[in-house]
C-alpha positions as CSV (number, residue, x, y, z in Angstrom):
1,X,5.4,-4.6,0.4
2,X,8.6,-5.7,-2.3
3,X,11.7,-3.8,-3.0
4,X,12.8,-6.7,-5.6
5,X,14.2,-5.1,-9.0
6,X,11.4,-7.0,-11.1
7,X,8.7,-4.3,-10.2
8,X,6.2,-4.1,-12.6
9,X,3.8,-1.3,-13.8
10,X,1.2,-0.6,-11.4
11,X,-1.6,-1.1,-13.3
12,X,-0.6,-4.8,-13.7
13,X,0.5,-4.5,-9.3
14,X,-0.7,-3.8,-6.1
15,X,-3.5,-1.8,-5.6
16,X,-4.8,1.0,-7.9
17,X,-4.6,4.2,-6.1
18,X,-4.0,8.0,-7.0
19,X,-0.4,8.3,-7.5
20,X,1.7,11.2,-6.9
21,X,3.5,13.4,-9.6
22,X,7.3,13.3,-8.4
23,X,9.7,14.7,-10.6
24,X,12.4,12.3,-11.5
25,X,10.6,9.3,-10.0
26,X,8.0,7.4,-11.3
27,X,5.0,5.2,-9.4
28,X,5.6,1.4,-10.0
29,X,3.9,0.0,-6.7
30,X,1.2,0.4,-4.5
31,X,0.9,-1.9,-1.3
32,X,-1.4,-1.6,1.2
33,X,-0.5,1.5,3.0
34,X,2.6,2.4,1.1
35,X,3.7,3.5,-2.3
36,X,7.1,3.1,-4.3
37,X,8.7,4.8,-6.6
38,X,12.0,4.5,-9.3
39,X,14.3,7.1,-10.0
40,X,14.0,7.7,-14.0
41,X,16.8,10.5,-13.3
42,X,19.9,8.7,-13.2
43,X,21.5,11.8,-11.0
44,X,18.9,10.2,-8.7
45,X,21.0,6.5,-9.1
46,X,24.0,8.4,-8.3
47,X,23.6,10.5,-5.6
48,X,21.8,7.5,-3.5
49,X,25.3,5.7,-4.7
50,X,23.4,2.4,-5.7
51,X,19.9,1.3,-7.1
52,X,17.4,2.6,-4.6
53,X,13.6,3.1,-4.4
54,X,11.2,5.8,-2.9
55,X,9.0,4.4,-0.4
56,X,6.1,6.5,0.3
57,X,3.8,6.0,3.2
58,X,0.6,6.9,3.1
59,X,-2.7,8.1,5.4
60,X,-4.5,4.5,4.2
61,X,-5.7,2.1,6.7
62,X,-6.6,-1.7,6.4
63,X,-8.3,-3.6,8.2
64,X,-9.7,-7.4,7.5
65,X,-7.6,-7.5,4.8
66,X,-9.6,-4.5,3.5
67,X,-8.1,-1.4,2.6
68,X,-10.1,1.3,4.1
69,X,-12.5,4.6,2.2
70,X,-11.5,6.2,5.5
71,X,-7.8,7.7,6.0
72,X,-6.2,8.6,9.3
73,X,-4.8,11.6,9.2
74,X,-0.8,11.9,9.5
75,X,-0.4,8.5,9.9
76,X,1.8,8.3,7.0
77,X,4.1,11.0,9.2
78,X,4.1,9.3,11.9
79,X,4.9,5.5,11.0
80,X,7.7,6.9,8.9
81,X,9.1,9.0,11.5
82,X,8.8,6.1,14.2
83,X,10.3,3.8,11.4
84,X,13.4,6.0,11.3
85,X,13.7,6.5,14.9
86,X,14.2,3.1,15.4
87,X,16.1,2.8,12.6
88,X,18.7,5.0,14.7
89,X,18.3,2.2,17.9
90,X,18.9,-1.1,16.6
91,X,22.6,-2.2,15.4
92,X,21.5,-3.9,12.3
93,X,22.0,-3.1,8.2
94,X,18.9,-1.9,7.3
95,X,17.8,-0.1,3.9
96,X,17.2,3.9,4.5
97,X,19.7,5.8,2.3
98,X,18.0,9.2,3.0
99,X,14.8,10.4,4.6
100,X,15.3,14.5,3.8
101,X,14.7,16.9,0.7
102,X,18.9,17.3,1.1
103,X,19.1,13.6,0.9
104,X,16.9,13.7,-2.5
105,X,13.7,13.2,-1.5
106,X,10.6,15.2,-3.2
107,X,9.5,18.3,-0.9
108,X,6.3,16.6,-1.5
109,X,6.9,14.0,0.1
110,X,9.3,14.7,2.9
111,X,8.5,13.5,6.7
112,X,6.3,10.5,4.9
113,X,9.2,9.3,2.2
114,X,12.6,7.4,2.3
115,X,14.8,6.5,-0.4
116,X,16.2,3.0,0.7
117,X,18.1,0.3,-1.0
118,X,16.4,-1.5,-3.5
119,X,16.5,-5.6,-2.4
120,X,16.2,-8.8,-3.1
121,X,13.0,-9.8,-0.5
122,X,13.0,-13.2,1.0
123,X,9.3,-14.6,0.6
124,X,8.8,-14.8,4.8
125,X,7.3,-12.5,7.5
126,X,9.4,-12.6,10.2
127,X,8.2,-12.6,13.6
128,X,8.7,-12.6,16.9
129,X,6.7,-13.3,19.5
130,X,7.9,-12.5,23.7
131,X,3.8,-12.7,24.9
132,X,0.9,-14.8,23.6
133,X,-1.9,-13.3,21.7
134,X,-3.3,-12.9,18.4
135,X,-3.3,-16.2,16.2
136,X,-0.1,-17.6,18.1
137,X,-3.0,-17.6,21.1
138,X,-5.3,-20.0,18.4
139,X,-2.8,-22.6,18.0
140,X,-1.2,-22.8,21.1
141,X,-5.1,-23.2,22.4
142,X,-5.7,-26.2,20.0
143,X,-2.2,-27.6,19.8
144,X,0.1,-26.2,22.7
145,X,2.1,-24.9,20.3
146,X,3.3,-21.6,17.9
147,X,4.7,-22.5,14.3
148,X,5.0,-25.9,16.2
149,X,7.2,-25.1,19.0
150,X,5.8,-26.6,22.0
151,X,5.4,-24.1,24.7
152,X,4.4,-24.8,28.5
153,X,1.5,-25.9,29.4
154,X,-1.2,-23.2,31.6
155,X,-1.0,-20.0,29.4
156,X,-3.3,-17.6,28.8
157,X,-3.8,-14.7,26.6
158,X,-1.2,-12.4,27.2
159,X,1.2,-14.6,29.0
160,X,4.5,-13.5,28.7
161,X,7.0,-16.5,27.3
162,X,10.3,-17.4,29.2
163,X,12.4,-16.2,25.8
164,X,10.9,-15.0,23.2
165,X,10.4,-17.2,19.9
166,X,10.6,-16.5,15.9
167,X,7.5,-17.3,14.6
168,X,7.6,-16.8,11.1
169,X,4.6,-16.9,7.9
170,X,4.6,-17.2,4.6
171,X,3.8,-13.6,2.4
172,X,0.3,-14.0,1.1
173,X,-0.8,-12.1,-2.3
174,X,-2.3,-8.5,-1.3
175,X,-6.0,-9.3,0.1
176,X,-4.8,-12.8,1.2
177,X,-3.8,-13.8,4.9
178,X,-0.3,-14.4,5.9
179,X,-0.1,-18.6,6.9
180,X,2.5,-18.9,10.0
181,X,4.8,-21.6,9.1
182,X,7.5,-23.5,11.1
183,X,10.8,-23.0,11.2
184,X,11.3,-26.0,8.7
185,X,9.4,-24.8,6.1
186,X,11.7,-21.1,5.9
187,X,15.0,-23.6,6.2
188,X,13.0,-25.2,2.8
189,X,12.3,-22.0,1.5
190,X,15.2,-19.8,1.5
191,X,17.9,-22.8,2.9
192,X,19.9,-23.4,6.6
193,X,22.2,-20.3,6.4
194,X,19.6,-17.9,5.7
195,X,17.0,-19.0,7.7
196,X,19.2,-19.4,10.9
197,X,20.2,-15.4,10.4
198,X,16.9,-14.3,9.6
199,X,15.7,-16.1,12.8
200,X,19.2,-14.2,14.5
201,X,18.5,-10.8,13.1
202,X,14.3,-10.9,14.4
203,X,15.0,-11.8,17.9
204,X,17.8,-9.7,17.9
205,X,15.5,-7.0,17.1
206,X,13.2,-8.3,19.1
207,X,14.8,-8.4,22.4
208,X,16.5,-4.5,21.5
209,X,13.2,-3.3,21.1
210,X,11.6,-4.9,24.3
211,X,14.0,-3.6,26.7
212,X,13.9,0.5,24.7
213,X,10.0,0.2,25.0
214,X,9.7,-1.5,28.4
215,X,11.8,1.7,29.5
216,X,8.7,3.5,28.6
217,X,6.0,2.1,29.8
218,X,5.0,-0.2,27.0
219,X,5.1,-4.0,26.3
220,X,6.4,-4.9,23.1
221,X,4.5,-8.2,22.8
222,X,5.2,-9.1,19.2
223,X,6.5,-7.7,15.7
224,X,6.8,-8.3,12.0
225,X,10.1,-7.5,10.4
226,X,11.0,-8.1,6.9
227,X,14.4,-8.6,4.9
228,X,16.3,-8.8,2.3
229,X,19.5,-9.5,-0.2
230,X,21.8,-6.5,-0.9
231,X,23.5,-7.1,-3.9
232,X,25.9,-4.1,-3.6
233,X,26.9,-5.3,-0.1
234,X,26.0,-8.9,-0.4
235,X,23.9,-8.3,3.1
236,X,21.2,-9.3,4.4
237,X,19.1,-6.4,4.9
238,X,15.9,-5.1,7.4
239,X,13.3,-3.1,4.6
240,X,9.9,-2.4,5.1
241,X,8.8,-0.7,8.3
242,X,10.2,-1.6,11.3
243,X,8.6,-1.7,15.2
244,X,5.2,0.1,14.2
245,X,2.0,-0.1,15.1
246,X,1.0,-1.3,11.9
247,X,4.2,-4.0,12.4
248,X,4.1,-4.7,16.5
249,X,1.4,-5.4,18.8
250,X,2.2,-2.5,22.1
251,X,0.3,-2.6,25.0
252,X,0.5,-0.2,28.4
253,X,2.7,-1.7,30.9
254,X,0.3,0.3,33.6
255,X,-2.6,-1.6,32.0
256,X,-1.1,-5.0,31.6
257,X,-3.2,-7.8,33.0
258,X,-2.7,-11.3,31.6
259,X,-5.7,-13.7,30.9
260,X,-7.7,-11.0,28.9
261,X,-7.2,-9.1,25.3
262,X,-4.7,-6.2,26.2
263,X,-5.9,-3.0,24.7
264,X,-3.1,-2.2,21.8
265,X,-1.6,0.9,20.4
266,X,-2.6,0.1,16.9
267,X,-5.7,0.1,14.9
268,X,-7.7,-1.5,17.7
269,X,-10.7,1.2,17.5
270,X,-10.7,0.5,13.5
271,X,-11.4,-3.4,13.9
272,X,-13.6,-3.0,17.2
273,X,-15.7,-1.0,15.2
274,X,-16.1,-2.6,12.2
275,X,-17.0,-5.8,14.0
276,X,-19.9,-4.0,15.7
277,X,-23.7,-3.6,15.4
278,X,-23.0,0.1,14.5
279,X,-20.9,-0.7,11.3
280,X,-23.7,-3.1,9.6
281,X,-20.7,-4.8,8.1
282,X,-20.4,-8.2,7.6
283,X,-16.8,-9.1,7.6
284,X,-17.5,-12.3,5.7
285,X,-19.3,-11.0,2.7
286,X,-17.9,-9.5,-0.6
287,X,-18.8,-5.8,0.8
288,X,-16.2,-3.2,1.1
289,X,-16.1,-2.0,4.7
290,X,-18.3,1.1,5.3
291,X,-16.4,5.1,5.9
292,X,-15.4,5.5,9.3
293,X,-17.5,7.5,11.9
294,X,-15.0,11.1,12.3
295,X,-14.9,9.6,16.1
296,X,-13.1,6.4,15.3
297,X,-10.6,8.0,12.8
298,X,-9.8,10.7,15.6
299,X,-8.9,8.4,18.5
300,X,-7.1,5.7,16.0
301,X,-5.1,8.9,15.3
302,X,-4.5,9.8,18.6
303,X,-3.3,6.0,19.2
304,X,-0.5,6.2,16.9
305,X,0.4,9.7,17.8
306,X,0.5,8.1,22.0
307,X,2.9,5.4,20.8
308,X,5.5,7.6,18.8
309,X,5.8,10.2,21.5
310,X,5.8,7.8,25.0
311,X,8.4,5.8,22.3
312,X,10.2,8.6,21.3
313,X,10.1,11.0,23.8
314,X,9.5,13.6,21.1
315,X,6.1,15.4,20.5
316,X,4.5,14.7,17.3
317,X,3.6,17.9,15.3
């Protein structure tokens, strides 16, 4: 997803989804799961005090780099509302100007919608990694390496690393993968300064997060954070959504067991199905990914809703 002030018409975009009629905004961006919006009320400028956007998550679901037929219901809610609480945990700037019908946003919209700053996005995923999984897993296993840092010899998936490391990739266009890169290749991009505190701010997160969820009774193994340039406060800024499951592998502390896949608090019931006999679907051809089965979409569901509340401590409703 982009904040940047160069948004163009959605048409030309993003993805081409049914768009919401909000009075004094209007739809300029749709991104995989979320939607933005510009204020064309200028009352709207001035009460969020600076240029802002509406950022409007949605019940979409991809998988594959596919977006999904099927929708998950509330998970719009939910990823917002976990976005915000942990908004409220970590001491860094981050872009939420208001996240309530008070605050300015549509009573359309509200527990799914935040006005936020509008920025300047650096062009890098940030990432970091405190276990081994996923594609860090792949190249470690061919190389002994992540992003090319060398990492001790004897892991296994699910190994948890001394400190954990920032890991970044380059942003892909929508329906592309994101291409880890080393830590060279952000200094090249974006320059020494800003690359050293982007690599501060993710493990700073990072390592915040890790101890809040390890309190209860779930591993933060890795995340994707995102940021960006602040021209009112000449800051750099966390956007985007931050410690979700859509944005962070969790796994059970209770169920933890190194040298295997972890089960994960995310859309892990999506991809196992897709991938199976059941779905027909090759992942590899130019087919859309069949609907999913009203079982699938009801325990994904009851995945995100498990991570918010053991998270939060708060009952989703």
């Amino acid at each position: 997803m982009t904040e940047n002030s160069s948004l163009e018409p959605a048409a030309t975009k993003g993805l081409k989804t049914e768009t919401l009629d909000l009075p004094g905004w209007k739809h300029v961006y749709s991104g995989k799961v979320r939607d933005l919006y510009e204020p064309v009320d200028e009352s709207i400028r001035d009460q969020a005090g600076q240029d802002c956007v509406l950022v409007v998550a949605s019940d979409r679901i991809s998988a594959f780099d596919h977006v999904l037929a099927s929708e998950i219901p509330d998970k719009g809610r939910i990823l917002t509302q976990l976005s915000l609480w942990w908004f409220d945990q970590l001491d860094v700037m981050h872009h939420v100007l208001a996240s309530t019908v008070e605050g300015g946003v549509p009573a359309a919209v509200e527990g799914r919608a935040m006005i936020c700053k509008k920025l300047e996005m650096f062009p890098v995923e940030c990432i970091a990694r405190g276990y081994l999984t996923g594609s860090g897993l792949l190249e470690y296993n061919a190389s002994g390496t992540v992003c090319g840092i060398p990492l001790p010899p004897g892991l296994v998936d699910g190994s948890r690393l001394e400190t954990a490391i920032f890991t970044p990739s380059a942003k892909a266009d929508l329906g592309e993968h994101d291409e880890n890169i080393t830590y060279d290749a952000v200094v090249a991009m974006v320059g020494d300064d800003i690359a050293a505190r982007l690599s501060e701010l993710t493990l700073k997160i990072y390592n915040t997060a890790e101890k809040i969820a390890r309190e209860r009774g779930i591993i933060l193994a890795d995340t994707k954070v995102e940021f960006g340039y602040d021209a009112v406060s000449g800051a750099i800024t966390l956007g985007d959504e931050v410690l979700t499951p859509d944005s962070s592998r969790f796994w059970d502390a209770g169920t933890y067991e190194p040298g295997k896949a972890q089960p994960s608090y995310d859309k892990q019931y999506v991809r196992d199905w897709l991938t199976s006999a059941e779905s027909g679907w090759d992942r590899n051809s130019d087919t859309p990914p069949p609907a999913l089965p009203e079982e699938v979409v009801s325990r994904t569901r009851g995945r995100y809703v498990e991570a918010y509340e053991k998270l939060t401590g708060k009952a989703f409703s």
